[in-house]
C-alpha positions as CSV (number, residue, x, y, z in Angstrom):
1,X,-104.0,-19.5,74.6
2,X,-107.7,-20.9,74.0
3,X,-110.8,-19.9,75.1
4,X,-114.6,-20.5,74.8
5,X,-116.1,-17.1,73.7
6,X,-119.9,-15.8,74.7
7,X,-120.4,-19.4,76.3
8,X,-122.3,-20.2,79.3
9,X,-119.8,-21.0,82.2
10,X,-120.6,-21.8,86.2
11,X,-117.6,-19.4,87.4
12,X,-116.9,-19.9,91.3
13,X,-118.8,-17.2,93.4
14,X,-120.6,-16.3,90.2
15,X,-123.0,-18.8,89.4
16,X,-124.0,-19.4,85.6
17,X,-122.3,-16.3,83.7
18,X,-122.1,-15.4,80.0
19,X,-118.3,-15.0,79.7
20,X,-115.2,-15.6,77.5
21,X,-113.2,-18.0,79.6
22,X,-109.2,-17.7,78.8
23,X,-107.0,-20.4,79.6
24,X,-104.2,-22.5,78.6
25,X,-102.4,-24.8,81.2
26,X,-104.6,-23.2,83.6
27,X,-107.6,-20.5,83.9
28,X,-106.2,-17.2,82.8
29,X,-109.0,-15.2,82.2
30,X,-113.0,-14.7,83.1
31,X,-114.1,-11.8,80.8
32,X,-116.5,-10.2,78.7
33,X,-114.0,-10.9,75.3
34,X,-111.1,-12.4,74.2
35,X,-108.9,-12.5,71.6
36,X,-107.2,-16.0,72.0
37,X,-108.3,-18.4,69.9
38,X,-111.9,-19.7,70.1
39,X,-113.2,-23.4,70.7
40,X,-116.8,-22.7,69.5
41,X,-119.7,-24.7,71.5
42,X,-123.0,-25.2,70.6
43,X,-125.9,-22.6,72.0
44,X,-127.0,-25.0,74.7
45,X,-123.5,-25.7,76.1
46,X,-122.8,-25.2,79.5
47,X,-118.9,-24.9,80.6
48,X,-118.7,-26.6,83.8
49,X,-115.5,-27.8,86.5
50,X,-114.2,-31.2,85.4
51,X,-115.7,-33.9,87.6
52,X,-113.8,-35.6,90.0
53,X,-114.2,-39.0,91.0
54,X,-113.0,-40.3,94.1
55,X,-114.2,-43.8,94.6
56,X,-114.3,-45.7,91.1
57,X,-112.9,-49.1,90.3
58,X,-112.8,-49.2,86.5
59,X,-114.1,-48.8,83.1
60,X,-113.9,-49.5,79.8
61,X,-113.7,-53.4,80.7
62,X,-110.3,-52.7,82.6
63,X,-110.0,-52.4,86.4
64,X,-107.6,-50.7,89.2
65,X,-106.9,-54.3,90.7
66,X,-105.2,-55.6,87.2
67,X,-102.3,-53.6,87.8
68,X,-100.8,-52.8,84.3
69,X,-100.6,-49.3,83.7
70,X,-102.1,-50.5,80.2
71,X,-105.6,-50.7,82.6
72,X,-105.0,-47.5,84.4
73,X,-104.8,-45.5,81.1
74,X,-108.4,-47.5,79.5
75,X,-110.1,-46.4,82.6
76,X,-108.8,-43.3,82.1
77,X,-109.9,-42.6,78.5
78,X,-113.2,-43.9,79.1
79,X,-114.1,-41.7,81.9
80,X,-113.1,-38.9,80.1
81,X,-116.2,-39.2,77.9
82,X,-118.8,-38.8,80.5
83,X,-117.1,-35.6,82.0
84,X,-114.3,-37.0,84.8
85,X,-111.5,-35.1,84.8
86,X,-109.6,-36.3,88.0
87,X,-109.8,-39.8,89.6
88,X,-108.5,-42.3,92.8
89,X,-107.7,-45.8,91.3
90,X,-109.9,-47.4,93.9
91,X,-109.5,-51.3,94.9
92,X,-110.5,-53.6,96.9
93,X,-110.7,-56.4,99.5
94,X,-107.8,-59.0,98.0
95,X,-104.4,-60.8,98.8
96,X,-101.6,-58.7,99.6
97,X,-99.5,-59.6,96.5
98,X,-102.5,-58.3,94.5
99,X,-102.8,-54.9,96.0
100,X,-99.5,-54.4,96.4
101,X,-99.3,-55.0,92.3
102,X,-102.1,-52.5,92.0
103,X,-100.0,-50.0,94.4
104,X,-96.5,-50.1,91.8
105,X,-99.0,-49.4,88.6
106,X,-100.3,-46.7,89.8
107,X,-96.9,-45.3,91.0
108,X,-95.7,-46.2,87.7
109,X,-98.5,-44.7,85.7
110,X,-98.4,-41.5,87.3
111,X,-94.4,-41.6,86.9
112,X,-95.0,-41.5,83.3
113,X,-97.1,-38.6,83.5
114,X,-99.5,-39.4,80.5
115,X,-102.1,-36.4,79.3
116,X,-104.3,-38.6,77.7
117,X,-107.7,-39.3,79.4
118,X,-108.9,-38.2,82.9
119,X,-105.6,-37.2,85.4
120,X,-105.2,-40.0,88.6
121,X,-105.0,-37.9,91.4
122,X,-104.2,-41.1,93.6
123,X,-105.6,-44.3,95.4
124,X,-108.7,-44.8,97.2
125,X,-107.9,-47.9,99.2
126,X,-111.4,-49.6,99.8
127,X,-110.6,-52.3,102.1
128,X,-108.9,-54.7,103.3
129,X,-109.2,-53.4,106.7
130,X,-113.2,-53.5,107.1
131,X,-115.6,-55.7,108.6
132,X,-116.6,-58.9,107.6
133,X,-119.8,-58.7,108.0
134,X,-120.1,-56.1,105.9
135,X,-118.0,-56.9,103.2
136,X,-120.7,-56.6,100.2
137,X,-118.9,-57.8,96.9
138,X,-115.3,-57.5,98.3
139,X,-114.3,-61.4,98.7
140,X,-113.7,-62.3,102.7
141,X,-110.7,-64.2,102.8
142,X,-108.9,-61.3,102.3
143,X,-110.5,-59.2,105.0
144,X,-108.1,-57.8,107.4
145,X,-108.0,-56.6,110.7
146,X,-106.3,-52.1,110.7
147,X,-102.6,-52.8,110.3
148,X,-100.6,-50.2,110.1
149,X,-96.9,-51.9,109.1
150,X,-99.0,-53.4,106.2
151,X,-100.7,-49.7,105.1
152,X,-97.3,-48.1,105.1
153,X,-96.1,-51.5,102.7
154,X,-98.9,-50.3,100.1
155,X,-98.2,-46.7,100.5
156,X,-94.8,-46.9,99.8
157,X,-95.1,-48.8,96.9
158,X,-97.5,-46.5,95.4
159,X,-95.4,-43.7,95.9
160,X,-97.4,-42.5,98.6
161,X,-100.5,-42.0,96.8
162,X,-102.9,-43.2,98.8
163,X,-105.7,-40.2,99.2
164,X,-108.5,-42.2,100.9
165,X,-108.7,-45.7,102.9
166,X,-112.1,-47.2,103.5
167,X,-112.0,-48.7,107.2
168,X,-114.6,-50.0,109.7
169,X,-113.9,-48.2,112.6
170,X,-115.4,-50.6,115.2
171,X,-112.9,-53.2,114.4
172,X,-110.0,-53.7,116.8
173,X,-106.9,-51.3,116.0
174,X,-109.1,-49.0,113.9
175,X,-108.2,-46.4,116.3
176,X,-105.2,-45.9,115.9
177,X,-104.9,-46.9,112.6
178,X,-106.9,-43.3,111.9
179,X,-104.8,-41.7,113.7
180,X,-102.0,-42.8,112.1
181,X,-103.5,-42.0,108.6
182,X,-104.4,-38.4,109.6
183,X,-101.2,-37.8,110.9
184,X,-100.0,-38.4,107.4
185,X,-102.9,-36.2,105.6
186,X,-104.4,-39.6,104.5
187,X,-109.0,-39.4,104.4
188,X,-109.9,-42.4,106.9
189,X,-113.3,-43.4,105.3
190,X,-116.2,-45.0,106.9
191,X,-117.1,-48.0,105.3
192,X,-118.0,-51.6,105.0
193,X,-119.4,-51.4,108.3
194,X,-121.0,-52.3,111.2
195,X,-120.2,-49.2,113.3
196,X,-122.7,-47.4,115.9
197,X,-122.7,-44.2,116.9
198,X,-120.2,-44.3,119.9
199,X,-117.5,-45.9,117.2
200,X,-118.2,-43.3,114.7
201,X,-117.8,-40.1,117.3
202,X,-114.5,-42.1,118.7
203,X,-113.6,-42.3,114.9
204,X,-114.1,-38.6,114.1
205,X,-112.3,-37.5,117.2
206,X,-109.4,-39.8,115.3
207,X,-109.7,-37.9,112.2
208,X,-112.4,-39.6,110.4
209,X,-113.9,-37.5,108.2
210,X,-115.9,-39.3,104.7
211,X,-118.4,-42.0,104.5
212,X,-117.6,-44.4,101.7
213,X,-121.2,-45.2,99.5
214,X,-123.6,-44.0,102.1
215,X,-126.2,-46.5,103.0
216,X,-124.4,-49.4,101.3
217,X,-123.0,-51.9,103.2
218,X,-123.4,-50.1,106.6
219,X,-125.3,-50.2,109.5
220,X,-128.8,-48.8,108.8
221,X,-130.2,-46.2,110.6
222,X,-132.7,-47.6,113.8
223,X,-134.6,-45.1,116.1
224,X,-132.5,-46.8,119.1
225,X,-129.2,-46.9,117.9
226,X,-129.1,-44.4,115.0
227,X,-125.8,-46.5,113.2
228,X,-123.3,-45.6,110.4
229,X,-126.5,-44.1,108.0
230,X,-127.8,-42.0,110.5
231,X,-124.5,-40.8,112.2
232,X,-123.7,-39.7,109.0
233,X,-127.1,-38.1,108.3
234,X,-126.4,-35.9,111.6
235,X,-122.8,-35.3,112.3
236,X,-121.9,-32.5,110.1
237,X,-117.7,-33.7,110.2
238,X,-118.1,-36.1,107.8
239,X,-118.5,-36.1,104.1
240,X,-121.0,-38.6,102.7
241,X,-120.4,-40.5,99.3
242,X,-123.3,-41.0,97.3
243,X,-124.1,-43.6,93.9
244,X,-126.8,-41.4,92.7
245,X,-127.4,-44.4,90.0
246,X,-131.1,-44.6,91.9
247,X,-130.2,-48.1,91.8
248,X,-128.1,-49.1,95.3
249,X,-129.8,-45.4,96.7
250,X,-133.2,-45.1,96.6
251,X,-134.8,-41.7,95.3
252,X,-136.1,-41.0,98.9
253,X,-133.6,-41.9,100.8
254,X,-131.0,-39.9,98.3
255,X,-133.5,-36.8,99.2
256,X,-133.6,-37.9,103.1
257,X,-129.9,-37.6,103.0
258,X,-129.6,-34.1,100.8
259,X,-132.3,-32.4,103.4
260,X,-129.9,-33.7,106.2
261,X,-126.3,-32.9,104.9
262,X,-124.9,-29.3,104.5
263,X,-124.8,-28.7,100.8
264,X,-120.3,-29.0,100.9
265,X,-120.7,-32.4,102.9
266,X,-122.3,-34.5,99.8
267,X,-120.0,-36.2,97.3
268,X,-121.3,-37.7,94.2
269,X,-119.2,-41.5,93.1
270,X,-119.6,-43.7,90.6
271,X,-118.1,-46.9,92.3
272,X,-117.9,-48.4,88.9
273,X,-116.5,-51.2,87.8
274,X,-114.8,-52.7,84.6
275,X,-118.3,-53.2,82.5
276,X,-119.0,-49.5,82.9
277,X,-118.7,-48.7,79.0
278,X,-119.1,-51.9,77.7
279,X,-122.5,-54.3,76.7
280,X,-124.7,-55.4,79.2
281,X,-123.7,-59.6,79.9
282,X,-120.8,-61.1,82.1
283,X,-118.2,-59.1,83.6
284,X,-115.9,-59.6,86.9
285,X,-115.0,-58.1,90.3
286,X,-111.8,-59.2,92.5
287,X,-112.0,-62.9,91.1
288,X,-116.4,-62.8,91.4
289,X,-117.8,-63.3,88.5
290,X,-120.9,-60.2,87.7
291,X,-123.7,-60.2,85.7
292,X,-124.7,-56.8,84.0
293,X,-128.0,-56.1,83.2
294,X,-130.2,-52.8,82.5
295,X,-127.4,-50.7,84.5
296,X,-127.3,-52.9,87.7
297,X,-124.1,-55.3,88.4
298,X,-124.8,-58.3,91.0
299,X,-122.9,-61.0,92.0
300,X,-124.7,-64.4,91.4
301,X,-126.4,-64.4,94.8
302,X,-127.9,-60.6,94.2
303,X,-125.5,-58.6,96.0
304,X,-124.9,-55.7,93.9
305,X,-121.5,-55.5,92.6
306,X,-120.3,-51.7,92.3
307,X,-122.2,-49.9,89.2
308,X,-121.5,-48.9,85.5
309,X,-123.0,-45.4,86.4
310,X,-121.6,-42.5,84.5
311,X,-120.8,-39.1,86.4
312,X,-122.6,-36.9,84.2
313,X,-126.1,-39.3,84.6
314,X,-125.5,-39.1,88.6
315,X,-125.6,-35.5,87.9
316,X,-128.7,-35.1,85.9
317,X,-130.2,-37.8,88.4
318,X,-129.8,-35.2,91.5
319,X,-131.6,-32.4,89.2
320,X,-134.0,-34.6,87.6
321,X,-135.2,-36.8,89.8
322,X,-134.0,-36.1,93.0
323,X,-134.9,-32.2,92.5
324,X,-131.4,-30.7,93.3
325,X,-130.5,-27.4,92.0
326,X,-128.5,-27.8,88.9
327,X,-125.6,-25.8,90.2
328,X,-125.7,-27.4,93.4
329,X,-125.4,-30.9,91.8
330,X,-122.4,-29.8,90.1
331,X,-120.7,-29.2,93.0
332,X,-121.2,-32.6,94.4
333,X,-119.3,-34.0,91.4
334,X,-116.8,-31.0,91.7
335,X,-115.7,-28.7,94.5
336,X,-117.0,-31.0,97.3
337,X,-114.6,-34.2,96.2
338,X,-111.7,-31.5,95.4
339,X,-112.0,-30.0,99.1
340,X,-112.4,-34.2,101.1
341,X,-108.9,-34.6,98.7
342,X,-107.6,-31.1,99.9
343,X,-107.0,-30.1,96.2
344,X,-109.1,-27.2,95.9
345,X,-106.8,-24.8,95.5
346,X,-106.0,-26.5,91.9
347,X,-109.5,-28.1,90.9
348,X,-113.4,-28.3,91.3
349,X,-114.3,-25.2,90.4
350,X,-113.4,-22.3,87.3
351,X,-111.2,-19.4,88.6
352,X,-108.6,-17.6,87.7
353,X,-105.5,-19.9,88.7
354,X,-106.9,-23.3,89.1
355,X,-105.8,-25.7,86.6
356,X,-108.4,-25.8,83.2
357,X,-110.1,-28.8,83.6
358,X,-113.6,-28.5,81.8
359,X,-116.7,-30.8,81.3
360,X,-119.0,-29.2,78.8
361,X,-122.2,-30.4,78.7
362,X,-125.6,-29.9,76.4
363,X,-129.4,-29.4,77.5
364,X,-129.6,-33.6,78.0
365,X,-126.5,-33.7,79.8
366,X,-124.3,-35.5,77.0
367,X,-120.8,-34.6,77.7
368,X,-119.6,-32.5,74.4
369,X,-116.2,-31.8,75.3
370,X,-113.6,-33.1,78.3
371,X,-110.7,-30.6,79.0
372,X,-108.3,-31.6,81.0
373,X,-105.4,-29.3,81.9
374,X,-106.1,-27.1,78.7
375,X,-106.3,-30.3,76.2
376,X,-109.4,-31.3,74.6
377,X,-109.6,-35.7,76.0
378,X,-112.7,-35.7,74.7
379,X,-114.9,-34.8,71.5
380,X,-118.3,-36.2,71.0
């Protein structure tokens, strides 16, 4: 048994406590003392849930749509430094041979169970079923119109790990491609997009129930046909993603959409890519080459290209620039992503129970230590 003693720790239904936090595998203790052995911290640490990630591509100069299990695991140490804890491999838009490779690693890396790095949690399937007009970076030959003989290919080879599939909802079959996906417990995602209003109420009544990177490759909000931005602005069923890298989201319009989305709707991503962690030059995105410079990524044209954003600077952007309370920020990066992926009752928050999965941070946000199921991943 470890614990951190007389540390500052954001305890669910407590807020920011001075406590000795018990745990091993999992939380065992919130307390005034303890006698298991100590992991000192600094004086300005603060003990926080591990952050979860739901929509991220890669890392660390490796990426989901690689597929070696040899990628998964570099994403998955490199994540670990900036706080992450809990992931979905996310890919993308490409040929069916190349996402179904994608599919077996991660089957095959969470077969082997490693403990090393952040834990993947599953797939977020961004694409191929979206519209290609709104396609962004993801390369449109391989766009696809909602199959749902094809999904249930891909699920089954990933071990049915699919968590979240990015879909626009106004293209023929979407329909009943959500339904299918809720019936299985799958999140049908809003997303590369030229939906209005009418095709996202038809989509919620389906099940529909995130947004995937609000504001980016969607229909933009108009005062006579209020699109995907402002139907998710007002309909309180769905969950809104968020790159908080102040770089594909504005400061104002990331404080338009806080003031219009209950404070458990809002989900913090990174949507990074394979440069996140490495020098600024030339990197790559599903066969597109990318040019990295001063934290943006863009394709040759312009067209931004996912980010290298790290989760604990989206964090300190939503306090410090955006003017978020600390403690709600953290829970856009923690509990909110846990509940979308229905694994809040094991993750995103610290209670007695839940698994111990820690980011501890400093005063400037550095990430001092990454805990993930009671093992230190990370040491600065």
């Amino acid at each position: 048994m470890k614990c951190f003693k007389n540390a500052t720790v954001y305890a669910e239904g407590k807020g920011l406590v001075k406590c000795a936090l018990e745990f091993d595998e999992k939380i065992r203790k919130i307390a005034k003392k303890s006698k298991a052995e100590e992991i000192a911290l600094p004086e300005n640490a603060i003990v926080l849930p591990g952050f979860i990630d739901e929509h991220i591509h890669g890392a660390g100069g490796s990426d989901g749509m690689d597929g070696t299990v040899e990628d998964i695991a570099t994403i998955a140490k490199t994540i670990a430094a900036e706080g992450t804890t809990s992931f979905l491999v996310t890919t993308m838009t490409q040929s069916k041979e190349n996402i179904t490779k994608a599919m077996e690693a991660v089957k095959a890396y969470r077969e082997a169970d490693s403990d090393e790095g952040a834990r993947v949690v599953g797939i977020h399937l961004e694409g191929p079923f979206i519209a290609a007009a709104h396609k962004g970076a993801q390369p449109l030959e391989y766009v696809k119109t909602p199959d749902i003989a094809t999904f249930d290919e891909y699920n089954g080879a990933s071990g049915n790990a699919i968590k979240i599939v990015t879909l626009a909802p106004e293209v023929e079959g979407a329909e009943e491609f959500i339904r299918h996906l809720t019936e299985k417990g799958i999140v049908s995602s809003i997303g590369h997009t030229g939906a209005k209003f009418a095709d996202i109420e038809k989509a919620i009544e389906a099940g529909a129930s995130n947004v995937t990177h609000t504001y980016n490759a969607q229909t933009a909000l108009h005062h006579r046909e209020i699109g995907t931005v402002g139907s998710a602005m007002l309909l309180d069923a769905l969950n809104c993603e968020l790159i908080a890298d102040t770089v594909h989201v504005s400061v104002p319009a990331i404080r338009l959409l806080v003031k219009n989305k209950p404070s458990d709707k809002l989900t913090l991503i990174t949507d990074a890519m394979r440069a996140k962690g490495v020098p600024d030059g030339v990197s790559e995105l599903g066969g597109q080459t990318v040019y990295v410079k001063n934290g943006e990524a863009r394709l040759e044209d312009g067209t931004l290209a996912g980010s290298v954003l790290r989760m604990n600077r989206a964090v300190q952007n939503m306090v410090e620039k955006v003017g978020v309370p600390f403690t709600q920020a953290v829970d856009y990066a923690t509990i909110n992503p846990a509940r979308a992926l229905k694994i809040d009752d094991e993750a995103g928050s610290i209670k007695v129970g839940k698994r111990a999965d820690f980011t501890v941070l400093d005063d400037k946000y550095d990430v001092l230590l990454t805990v993930r199921g009671g093992k230190v991943v990370y040491k600065a």
